[in-house]
C-alpha positions in Angstrom: 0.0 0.0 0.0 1.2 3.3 -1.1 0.5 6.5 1.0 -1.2 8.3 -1.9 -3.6 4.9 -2.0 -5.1 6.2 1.6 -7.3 8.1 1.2 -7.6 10.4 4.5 -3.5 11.1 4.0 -3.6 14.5 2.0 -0.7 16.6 1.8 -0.6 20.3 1.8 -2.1 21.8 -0.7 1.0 23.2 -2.5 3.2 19.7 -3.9 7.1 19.6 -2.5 9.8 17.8 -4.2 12.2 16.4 -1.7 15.8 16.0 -3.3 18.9 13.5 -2.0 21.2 16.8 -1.8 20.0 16.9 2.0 21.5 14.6 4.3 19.7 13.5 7.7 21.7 10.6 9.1 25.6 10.4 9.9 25.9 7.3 8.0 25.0 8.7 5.2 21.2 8.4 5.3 19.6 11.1 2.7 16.9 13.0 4.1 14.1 12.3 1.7 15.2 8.0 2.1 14.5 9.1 6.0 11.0 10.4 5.7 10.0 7.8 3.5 10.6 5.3 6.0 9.2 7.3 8.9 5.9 7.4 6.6 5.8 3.9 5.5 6.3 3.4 9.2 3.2 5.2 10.0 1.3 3.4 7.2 2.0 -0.1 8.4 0.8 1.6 11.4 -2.0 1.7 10.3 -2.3 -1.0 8.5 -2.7 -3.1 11.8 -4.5 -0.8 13.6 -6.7 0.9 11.2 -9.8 2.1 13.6 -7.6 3.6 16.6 -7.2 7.0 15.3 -9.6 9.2 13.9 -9.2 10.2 10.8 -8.1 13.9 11.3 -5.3 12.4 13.8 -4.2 10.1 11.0 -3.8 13.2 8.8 -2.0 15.1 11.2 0.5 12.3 12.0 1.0 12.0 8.8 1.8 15.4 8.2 4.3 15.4 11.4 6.0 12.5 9.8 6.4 14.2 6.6 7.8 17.6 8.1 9.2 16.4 11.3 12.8 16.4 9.5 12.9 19.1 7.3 14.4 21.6 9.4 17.5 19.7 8.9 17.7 21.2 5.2 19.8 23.7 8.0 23.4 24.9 5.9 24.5 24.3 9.7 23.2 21.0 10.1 24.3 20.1 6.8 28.2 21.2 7.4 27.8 19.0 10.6 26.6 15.6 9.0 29.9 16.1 6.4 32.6 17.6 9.3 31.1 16.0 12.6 31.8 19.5 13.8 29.0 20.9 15.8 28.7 24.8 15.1 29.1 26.4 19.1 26.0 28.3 18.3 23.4 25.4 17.5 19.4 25.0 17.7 17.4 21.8 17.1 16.6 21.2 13.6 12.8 20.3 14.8 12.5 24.0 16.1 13.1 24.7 12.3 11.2 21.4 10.3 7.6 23.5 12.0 8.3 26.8 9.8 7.3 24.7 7.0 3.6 23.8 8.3 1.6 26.3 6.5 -1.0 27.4 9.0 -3.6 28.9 6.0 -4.2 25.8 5.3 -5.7 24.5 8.3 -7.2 27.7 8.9 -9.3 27.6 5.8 -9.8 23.4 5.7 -11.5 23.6 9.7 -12.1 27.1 10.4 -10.7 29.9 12.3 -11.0 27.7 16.3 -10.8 24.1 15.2 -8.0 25.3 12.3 -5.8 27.2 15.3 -6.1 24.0 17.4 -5.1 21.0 15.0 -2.2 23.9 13.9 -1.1 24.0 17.3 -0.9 20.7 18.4 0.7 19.4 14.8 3.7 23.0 15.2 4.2 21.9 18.8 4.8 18.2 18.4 7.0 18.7 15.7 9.2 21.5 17.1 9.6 19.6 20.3 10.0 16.0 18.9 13.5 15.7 19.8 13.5 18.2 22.9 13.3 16.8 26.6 15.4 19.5 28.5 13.3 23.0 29.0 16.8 24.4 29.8 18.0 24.2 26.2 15.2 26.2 25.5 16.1 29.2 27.0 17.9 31.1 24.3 15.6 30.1 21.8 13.9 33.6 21.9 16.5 35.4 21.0 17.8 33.3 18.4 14.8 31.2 16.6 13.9 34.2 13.9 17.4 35.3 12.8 18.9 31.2 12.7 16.1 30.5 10.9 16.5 33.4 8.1 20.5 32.8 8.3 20.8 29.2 8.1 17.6 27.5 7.1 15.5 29.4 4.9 17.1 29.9 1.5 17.4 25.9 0.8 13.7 25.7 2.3 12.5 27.8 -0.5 14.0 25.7 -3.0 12.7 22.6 -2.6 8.9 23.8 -0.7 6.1 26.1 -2.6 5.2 27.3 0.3 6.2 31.2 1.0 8.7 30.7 3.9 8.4 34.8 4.8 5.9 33.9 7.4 7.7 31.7 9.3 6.7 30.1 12.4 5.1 32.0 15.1 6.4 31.1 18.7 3.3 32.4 20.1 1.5 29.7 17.8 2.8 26.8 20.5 0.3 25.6 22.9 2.7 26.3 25.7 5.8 28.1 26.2 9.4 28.3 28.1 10.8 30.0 29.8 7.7 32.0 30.4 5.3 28.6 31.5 2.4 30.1 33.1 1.9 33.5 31.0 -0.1 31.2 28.3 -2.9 29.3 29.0 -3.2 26.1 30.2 -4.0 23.5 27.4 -7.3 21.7 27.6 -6.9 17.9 28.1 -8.6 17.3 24.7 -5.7 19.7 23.1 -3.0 17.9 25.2 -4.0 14.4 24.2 -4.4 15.4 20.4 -0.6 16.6 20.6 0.7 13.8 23.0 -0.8 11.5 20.3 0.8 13.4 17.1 4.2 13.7 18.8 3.9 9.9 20.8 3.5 7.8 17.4 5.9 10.2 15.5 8.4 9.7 18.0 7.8 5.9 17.3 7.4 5.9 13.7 10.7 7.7 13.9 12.7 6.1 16.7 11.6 2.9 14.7 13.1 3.9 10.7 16.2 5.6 13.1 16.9 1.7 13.8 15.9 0.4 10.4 12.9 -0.9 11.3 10.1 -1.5 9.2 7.2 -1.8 12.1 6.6 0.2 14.9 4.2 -2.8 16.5 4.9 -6.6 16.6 2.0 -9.1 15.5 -0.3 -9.8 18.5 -0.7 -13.4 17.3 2.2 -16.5 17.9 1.2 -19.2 15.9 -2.5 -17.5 15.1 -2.7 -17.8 19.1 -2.7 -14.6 21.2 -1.6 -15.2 25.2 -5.5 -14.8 26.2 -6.1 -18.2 24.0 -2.8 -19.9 25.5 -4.5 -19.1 28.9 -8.1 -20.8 28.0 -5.9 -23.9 26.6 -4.6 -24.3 30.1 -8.1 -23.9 31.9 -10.8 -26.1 31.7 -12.9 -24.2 34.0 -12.7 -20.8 34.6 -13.2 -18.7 37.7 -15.8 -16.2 38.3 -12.9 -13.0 38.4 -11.9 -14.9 35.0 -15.1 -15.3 33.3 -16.2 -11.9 33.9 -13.0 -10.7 32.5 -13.1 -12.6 29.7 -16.6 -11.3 28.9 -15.9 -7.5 29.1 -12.7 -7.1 27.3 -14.5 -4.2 25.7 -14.9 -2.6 29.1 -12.6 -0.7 31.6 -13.3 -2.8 34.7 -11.7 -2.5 38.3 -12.0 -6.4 39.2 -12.0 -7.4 43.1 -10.5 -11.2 43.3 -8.7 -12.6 46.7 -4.6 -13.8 47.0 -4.3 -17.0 44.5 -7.4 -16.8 42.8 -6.0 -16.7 39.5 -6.0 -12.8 39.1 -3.3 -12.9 36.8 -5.1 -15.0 33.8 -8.1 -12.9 34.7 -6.4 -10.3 33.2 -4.4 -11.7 30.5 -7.9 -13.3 29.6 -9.4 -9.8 29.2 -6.4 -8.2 27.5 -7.5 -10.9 24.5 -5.8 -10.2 21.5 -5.2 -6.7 21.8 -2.2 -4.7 22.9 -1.8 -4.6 26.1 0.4 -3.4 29.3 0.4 -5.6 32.5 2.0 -3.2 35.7 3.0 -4.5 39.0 4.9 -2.1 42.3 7.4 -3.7 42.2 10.4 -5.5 39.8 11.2 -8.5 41.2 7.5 -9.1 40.9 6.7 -8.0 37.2 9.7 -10.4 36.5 8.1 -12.9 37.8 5.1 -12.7 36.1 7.2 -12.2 32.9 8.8 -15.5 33.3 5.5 -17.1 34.1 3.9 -15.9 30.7 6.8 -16.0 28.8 8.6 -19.6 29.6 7.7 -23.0 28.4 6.8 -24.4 31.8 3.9 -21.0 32.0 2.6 -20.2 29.0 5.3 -19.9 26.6 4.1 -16.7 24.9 7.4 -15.6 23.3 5.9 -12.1 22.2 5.9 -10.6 25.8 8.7 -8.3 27.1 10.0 -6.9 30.3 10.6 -3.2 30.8 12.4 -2.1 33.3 15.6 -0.8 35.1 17.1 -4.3 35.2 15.2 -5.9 32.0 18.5 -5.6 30.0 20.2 -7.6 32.5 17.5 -10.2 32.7 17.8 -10.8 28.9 21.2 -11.1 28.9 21.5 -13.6 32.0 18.7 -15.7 29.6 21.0 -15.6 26.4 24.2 -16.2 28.0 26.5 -13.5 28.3 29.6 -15.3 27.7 28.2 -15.4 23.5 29.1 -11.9 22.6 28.3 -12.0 19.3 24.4 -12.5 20.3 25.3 -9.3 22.8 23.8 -7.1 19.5 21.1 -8.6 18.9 19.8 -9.0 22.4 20.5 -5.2 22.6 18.2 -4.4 19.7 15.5 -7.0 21.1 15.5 -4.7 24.2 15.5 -1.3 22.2 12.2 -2.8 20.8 11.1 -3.2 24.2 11.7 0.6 25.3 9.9 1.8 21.8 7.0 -0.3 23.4 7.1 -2.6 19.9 5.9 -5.8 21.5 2.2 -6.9 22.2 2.3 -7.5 25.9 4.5 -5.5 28.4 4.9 -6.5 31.5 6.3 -3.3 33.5 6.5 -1.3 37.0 4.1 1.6 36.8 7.1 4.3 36.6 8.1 3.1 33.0 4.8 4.2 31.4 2.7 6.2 33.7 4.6 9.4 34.0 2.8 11.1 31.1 0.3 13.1 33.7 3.4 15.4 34.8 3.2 16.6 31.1 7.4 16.9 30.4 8.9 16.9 27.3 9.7 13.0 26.4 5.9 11.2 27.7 4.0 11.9 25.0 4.8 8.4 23.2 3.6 6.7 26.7 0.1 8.7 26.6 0.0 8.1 22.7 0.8 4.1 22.7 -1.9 3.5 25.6 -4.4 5.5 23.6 -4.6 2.1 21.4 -4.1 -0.2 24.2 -5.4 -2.4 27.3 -3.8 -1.6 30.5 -3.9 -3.9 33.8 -2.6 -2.2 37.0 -2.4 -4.6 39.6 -2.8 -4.2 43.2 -3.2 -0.6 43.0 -3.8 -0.3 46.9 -0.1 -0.3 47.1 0.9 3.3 45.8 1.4 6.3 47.7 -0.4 9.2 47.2 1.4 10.8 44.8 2.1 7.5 42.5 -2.1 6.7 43.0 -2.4 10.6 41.9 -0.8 10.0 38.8 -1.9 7.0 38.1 -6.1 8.0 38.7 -4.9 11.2 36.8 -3.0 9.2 33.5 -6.3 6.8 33.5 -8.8 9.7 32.9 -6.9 11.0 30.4 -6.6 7.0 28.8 -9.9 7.0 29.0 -10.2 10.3 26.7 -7.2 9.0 24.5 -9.6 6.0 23.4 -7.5 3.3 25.5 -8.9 0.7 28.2 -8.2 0.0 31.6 -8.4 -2.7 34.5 -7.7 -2.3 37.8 -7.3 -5.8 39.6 -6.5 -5.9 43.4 -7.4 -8.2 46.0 -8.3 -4.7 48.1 -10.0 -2.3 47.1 -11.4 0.3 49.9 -14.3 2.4 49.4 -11.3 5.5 49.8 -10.1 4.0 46.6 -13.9 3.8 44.7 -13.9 7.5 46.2 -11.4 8.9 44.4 -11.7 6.6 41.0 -15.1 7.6 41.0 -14.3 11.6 41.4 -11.3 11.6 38.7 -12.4 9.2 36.0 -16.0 8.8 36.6 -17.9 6.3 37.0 -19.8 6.0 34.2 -16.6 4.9 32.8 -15.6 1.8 34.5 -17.7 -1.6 35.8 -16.5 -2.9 39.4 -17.0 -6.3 39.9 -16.7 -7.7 43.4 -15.5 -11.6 43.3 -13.8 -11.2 46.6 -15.8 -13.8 48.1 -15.7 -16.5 45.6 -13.0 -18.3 46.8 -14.8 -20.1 50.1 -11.0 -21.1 51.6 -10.8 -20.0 54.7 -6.7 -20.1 54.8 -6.0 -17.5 57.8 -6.4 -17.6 61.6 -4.6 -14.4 63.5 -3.0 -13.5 66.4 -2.2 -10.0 67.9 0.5 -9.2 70.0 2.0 -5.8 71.1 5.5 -6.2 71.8 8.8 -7.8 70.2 9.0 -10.2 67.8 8.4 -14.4 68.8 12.1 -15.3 67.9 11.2 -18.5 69.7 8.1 -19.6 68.1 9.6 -19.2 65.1 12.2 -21.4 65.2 9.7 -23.9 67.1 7.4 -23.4 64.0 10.1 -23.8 61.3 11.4 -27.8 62.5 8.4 -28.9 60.7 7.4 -25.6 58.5 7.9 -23.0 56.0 8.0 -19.3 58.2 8.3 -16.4 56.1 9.3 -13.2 59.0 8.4 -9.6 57.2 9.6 -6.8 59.2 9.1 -3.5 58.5 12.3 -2.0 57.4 15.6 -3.3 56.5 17.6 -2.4 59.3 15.0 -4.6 61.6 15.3 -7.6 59.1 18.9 -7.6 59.4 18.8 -7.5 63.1 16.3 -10.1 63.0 17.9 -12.3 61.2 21.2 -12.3 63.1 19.2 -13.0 66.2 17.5 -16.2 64.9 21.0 -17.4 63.5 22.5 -16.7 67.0 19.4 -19.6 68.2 19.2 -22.0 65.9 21.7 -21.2 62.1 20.4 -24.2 60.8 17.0 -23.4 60.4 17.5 -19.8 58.9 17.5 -20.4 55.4 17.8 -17.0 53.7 17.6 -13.0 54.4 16.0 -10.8 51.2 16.2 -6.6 51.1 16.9 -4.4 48.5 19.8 -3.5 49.9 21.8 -5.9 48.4 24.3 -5.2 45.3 22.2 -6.7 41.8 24.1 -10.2 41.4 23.6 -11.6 45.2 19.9 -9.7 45.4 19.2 -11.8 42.0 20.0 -15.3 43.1 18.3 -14.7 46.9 15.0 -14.0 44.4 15.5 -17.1 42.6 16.1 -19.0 46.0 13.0 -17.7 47.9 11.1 -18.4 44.7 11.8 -21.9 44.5 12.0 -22.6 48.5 10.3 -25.4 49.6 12.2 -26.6 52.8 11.2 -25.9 56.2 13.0 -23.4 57.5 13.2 -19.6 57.9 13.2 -16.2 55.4 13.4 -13.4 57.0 12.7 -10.0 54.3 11.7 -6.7 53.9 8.2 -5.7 52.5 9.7 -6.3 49.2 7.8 -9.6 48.8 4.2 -8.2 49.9 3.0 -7.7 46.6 2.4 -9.9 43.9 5.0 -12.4 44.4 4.4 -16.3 44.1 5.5 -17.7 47.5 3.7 -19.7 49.9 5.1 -20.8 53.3 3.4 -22.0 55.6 3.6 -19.5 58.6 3.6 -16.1 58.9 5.0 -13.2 61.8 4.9 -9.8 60.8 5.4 -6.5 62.0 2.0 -4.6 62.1 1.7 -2.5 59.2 -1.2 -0.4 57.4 -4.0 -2.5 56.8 -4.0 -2.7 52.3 -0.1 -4.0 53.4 -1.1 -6.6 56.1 -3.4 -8.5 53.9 -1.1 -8.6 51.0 1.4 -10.1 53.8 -1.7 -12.2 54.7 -1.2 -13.9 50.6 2.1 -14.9 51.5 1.7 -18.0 53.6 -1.4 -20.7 52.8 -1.9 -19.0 49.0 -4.3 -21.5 47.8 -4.7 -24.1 51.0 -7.3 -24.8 53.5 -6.1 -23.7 57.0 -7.9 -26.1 59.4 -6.5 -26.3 63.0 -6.9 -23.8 65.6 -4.1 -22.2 66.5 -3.0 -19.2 63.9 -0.7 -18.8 61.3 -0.5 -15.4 61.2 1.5 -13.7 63.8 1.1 -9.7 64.1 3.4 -8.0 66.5 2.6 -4.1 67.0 6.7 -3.5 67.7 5.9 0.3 67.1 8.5 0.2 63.9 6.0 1.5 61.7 7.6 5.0 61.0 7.0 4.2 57.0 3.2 4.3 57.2 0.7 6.8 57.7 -0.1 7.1 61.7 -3.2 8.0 61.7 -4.0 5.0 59.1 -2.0 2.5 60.9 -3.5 3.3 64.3 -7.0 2.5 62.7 -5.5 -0.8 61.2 -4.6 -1.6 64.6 -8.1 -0.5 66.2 -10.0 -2.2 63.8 -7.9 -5.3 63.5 -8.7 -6.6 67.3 -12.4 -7.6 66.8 -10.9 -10.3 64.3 -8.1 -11.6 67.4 -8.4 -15.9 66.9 -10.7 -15.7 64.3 -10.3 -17.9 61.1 -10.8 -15.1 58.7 -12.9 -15.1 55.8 -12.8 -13.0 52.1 -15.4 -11.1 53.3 -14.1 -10.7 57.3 -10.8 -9.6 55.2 -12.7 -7.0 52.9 -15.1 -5.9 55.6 -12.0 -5.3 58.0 -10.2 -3.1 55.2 -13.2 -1.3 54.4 -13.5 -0.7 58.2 -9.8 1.2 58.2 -10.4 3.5 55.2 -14.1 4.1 55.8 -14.5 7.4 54.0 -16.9 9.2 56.3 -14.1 9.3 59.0 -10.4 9.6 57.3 -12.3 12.6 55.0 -10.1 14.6 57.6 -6.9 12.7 57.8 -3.9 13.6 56.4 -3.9 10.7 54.5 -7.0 12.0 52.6 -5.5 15.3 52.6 -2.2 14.2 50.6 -4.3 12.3 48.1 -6.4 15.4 47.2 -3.2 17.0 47.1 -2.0 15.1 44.1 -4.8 14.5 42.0 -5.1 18.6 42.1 -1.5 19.1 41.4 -1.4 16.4 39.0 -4.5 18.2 37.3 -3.3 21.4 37.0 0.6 20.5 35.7 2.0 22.9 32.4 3.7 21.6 30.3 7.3 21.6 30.5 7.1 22.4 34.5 9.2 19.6 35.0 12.0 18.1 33.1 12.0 14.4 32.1 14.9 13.8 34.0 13.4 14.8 37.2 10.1 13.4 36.6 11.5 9.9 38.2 11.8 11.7 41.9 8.7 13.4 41.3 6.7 10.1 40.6 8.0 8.2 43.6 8.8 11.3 46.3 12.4 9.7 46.5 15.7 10.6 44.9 17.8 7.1 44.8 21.3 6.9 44.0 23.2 3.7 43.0 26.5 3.1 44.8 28.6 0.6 45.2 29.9 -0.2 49.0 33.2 0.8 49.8 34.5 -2.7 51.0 32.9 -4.0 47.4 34.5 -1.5 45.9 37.9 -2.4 47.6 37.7 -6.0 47.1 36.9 -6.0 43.7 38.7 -2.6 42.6 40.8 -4.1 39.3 37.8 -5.5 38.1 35.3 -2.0 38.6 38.5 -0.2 36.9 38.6 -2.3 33.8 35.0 -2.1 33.5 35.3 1.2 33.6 37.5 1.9 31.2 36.4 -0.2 28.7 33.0 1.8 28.8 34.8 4.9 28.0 37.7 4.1 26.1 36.9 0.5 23.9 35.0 1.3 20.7 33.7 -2.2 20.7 29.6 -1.8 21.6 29.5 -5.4 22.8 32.0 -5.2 24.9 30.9 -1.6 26.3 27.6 -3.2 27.1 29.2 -6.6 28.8 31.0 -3.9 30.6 28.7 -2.2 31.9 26.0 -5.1 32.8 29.5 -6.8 34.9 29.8 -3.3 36.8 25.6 -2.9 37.7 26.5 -6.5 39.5 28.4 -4.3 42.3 25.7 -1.9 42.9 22.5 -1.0 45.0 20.1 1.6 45.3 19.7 3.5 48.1 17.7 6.9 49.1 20.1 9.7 48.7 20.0 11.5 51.9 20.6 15.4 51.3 21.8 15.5 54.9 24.8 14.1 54.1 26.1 14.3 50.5 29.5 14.3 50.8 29.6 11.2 52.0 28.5 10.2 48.6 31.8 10.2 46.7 31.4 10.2 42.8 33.0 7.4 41.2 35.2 8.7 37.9 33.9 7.6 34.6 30.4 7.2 35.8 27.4 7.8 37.2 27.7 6.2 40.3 28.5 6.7 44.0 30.8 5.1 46.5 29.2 5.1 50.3 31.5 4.5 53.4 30.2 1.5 54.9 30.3 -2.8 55.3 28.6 -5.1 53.3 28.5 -9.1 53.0 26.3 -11.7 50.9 24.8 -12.4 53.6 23.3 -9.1 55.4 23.5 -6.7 52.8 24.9 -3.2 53.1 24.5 -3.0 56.8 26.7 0.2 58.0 25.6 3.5 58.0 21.6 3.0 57.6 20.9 5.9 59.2 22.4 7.7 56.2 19.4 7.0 54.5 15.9 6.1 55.5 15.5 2.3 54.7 11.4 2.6 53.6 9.5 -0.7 52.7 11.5 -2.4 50.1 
């Protein structure tokens, strides 16, 4: 299929001839070969996906790809692709490549309001197609008019119809910088419209950049897509499951207890369309990612990991050792990050940042647009990531994609505020919370230390999983049941280990089946496929205490009478909201000794964040707090490289131990150097996977920066302090606050 053979793709109404003088690639790429594979990208778009976009979208992504590029026909960008000299005075060809949009035209196709608005939006996205920084932007005043008349717009005219005197209008952007503020605030309708022109431009271009020929994978392996692989394994399907499968077409939030098969209930109702699967936390979307994607799950080949430690992951599967397959594994993950495959299995940061509007998330907001999107366990966020998340699903919603929400809790607080931002005349709930008749919990209460001695009574003959609060207490609490019995302590898991030893303690407490004793940080609360067969556990809020509670008898019968649940209200719970945790706590001792139910679990929950008295809370407060802020973001407040902090209220730095350091410190250096002096990519990237091996990521703790001490050559820290393989980095906690991972 030609592009002049569809229809709704109409050019301007003047005809341009695009010549091979221009360059747009160093390797030699012309400019007009460039755009015709950044179309034909688009149009295989298409192809697959021929009902997503209307059809006044389609024509101004198609326009965008046309033009995005032809700013480049700069003398100054010209000299550079020939010289590899960059010019000390230097502006982004995109800022140039929207001059050649003639806004009459739109003016005169849609009318004077509409015309301005699909103008705006198209000028915009192309100008800032390659721009994430707003600081670059700050000369840009000064300099756009004359740069353009000195370098750009003599070739323009040669090769365009179009009268290039009237040149773009900076005013003519929907949003500006440095002055952010002065203009109006875009409406969400505008915002989408240019998140989805610049999103699937980005990818259309991203894509032809790396010689591709598709920005989108087939959905289908084998004609099957990983919904049918799912009702192959099932004979009988669940209620959660059925009702999922039935309303694929609908956003749904879907209510369905600890081991009740959640996970096919959603894959079931992503069918055969694009879809996004999102979990808290990594070690638990790579679990699900192995589960769907190996032979022994479901052996759906077409689903990919993304995120920080995916590269590693697909290394570690191919073996690293082969470095000629180091390439193509690369390029496998690049496809990955341009969101090519069908399913995605990601933590919510990789994709759901779009709501905070910087420069870089537009192809996020543009790709779900034409999506399914599962967010699991969605009880686990704080405010500011459930903000952004309520926030970025209203404005799905508006983009034309789909959601599910599918949580084992879901407090009326939480219908409050889904009900307030995205509306419910938007979304089904279905409650199936009580289908699964196990009763699999009995509790007990304690205020006071932990039972060091039960436990290791409990674990001659059992599985006891120990989750305290932080990680400092884990560590302590592991040492003190090694000083009673070392042989029945079988493992201690925190994020505060460096990435090789935190990878195989995953692997270990993923396969345990011994009895014996882990001892761990919340890190395994959510979403994680363990089952031991006692639990003790600090007292936490309540949405985190009965994702503890799925950790031990997942999908068993618990019959006798004394518990197997342990709760000890230590007073560690500094991490958690006080006024929340004091109500978990209040409302927790009516259920002391009681074999709890679904419905005792949901009623219990429901109890805690009963609306009509936390409206006052600080809790409640904070979450208001966000979903305005969130709503009322300009573009370009924020930078894309801050927008990370923002999302999770942390600032994390990776370091590497200064014993680690020490002990391995030939090995770092030659790492090091061969990722800034060896030309060889495959070695660069070995390189760098064998130096991420030493690392961890802690909270950077402005208190006490220069303690951090830059390491040369990169972009990590050295922190004075012990670790082992054993404990983990376990000197100088207090430099940083050791929260619930």
């Amino acid at each position: 299929m030609k592009v002049d053979e569809i229809n709704y793709l109409r050019d301007l109404s003047e005809e341009e001839i695009l010549t091979c003088e221009f360059l747009a690639k160093s390797n030699g790429q012309f400019l007009e070969q460039h755009t015709n594979h950044v179309i034909q990208n688009f149009v295989e778009f298409l192809r697959r996906y021929p009902n997503k976009l209307n059809d006044i979208e389609k024509d101004l992504i198609f326009l965008a790809c046309k033009y995005h590029d032809y700013g480049k026909v700069n003398t100054q960008f010209q000299e550079y692709m020939k010289t590899k000299k960059k010019p000390l005075k230097w502006l982004q060809h995109g800022f140039f490549s929207a001059c050649f949009i003639n806004k009459k035209y739109f003016l005169e196709k849609y009318g004077k309001a509409e015309g301005k608005e699909y103008y705006s939006a198209l000028v915009t996205a192309i100008f800032y197609h390659h721009t994430r920084e707003c600081s670059y932007l700050i000369p840009l005043c000064n300099d756009f008019e004359e740069d353009f008349e000195t370098y750009v717009k003599e070739n323009g005219q040669r090769f365009i119809k179009n009268d290039l005197r009237n040149y773009l209008n900076l005013n003519n952007l929907l949003f500006e910088y440095p002055n952010y503020g002065t203009v109006a605030l875009p409406s969400l309708e505008t915002w989408i419209l240019y998140s989805k022109i610049k999103g699937i431009l980005n990818r259309c271009d991203y894509a032809a950049s790396a010689n591709e020929s598709t920005i989108e994978e087939e959905i289908l392996e084998n004609g099957k897509s990983i919904a049918d692989l799912v009702l192959e394994q099932y004979s009988t399907l669940r209620k959660s499951q059925q009702f999922a499968l039935e309303h694929q077409k609908n956003n749904i939030v879907l209510i369905a207890p600890t081991g009740s098969g959640k996970t096919e209930a959603a894959l079931l109702w992503i069918g055969r369309e694009k879809g996004f699967y999102t979990l808290p936390l990594k070690v638990a979307s790579t679990a699900i990612y192995h589960r769907i994607k190996d032979e022994e799950g479901y052996n759906y080949s077409k689903a990919s990991l993304l995120h920080s430690d995916a590269l590693d992951l697909l290394i570690d599967e191919n073996g690293e050792k082969q470095i000629d397959t180091i390439s193509a594994i690369y390029e496998d993950y690049q496809r990955m990050k341009r969101l090519s495959y069908p399913l995605t299995i990601c933590t919510v940061d990789q994709i759901f940042k779009f709501p905070f509007k910087s420069l870089g998330q537009e192809q996020f907001l543009a790709t779900l647009s034409y999506s399914k999107v599962v967010i699991d366990e969605i009880q686990m966020y704080s405010s500011r990531i459930l903000a952004c998340l309520l926030v970025g699903l209203s404005m799905l919603i508006k983009a034309g994609g789909k959601f599910m929400i599918i949580t084992a809790t879901f407090p009326d607080l939480f219908a409050h505020f889904l009900k307030k931002v995205v509306g419910e005349e938007n979304y089904l709930i279905e409650n199936c919370a009580t289908e699964d008749s196990l009763l699999r919990h009995r509790i007990l209460f304690e205020k006071g230390n932990l039972n060091y001695e039960k436990m290791i009574e409990s674990a001659k003959n059992k599985k006891v999983l120990v989750i305290c609060n932080s990680i400092s207490t884990a560590i302590a609490t592991y040492k003190k049941l090694k000083e009673l019995n070392c042989n029945l302590i079988k493992g201690l898991l925190h994020s505060h280990f460096i990435k090789k030893d935190r990878n195989l303690l995953e692997k270990k407490i993923l396969k345990f089946q011994e009895n014996g004793i882990w001892v761990t940080s919340p890190i395994v609360e959510a979403s994680l496929d363990i089952d031991f067969d006692e639990l003790h556990t600090e007292m936490c809020s309540a949405d985190s205490l009965l994702q503890r509670f799925g950790r031990c008898y997942r999908k068993r019968v618990y019959e006798k009478e004394n518990p197997n649940i342990y709760i000890y209200e230590t007073g560690n719970a500094y991490i958690y909201d006080g006024e929340i945790y004091e109500r978990s706590i209040e409302k927790l001792i009516p259920y002391q000794g009681k074999l709890l139910s679904e419905s005792d679990k949901i009623c219990y929950l429901n109890e805690v964040y009963k609306l009509s008295e936390i409206k006052d809370t600080k809790y409640y407060k904070e979450i208001s707090r966000d979903i305005k802020m969130m709503t009322d973001i300009y573009p370009m407040k924020y930078e894309d490289r801050e927008v990370q902090n923002l999302f999770r209220e942390i600032s994390n730095v990776s370091i590497i131990p200064d014993n680690v350091f020490i002990e391995n410190d030939l090995k770092i250096q030659e790492c090091i150097n061969v990722i800034n002096q060896d030309e060889n990519f495959e070695k660069k990237l070995l390189a760098k996977k064998e130096l991420l091996k030493y690392t961890l990521s802690v909270r950077y703790h402005y208190g006490n920066k220069q303690e951090f001490e830059k390491i040369p050559g990169t972009d990590l820290y050295r922190l004075n302090g012990y670790y082992n393989s054993e404990l983990g980095f376990i000197e100088g906690e207090d430099r940083f606050e050791s929260r619930m991972y």
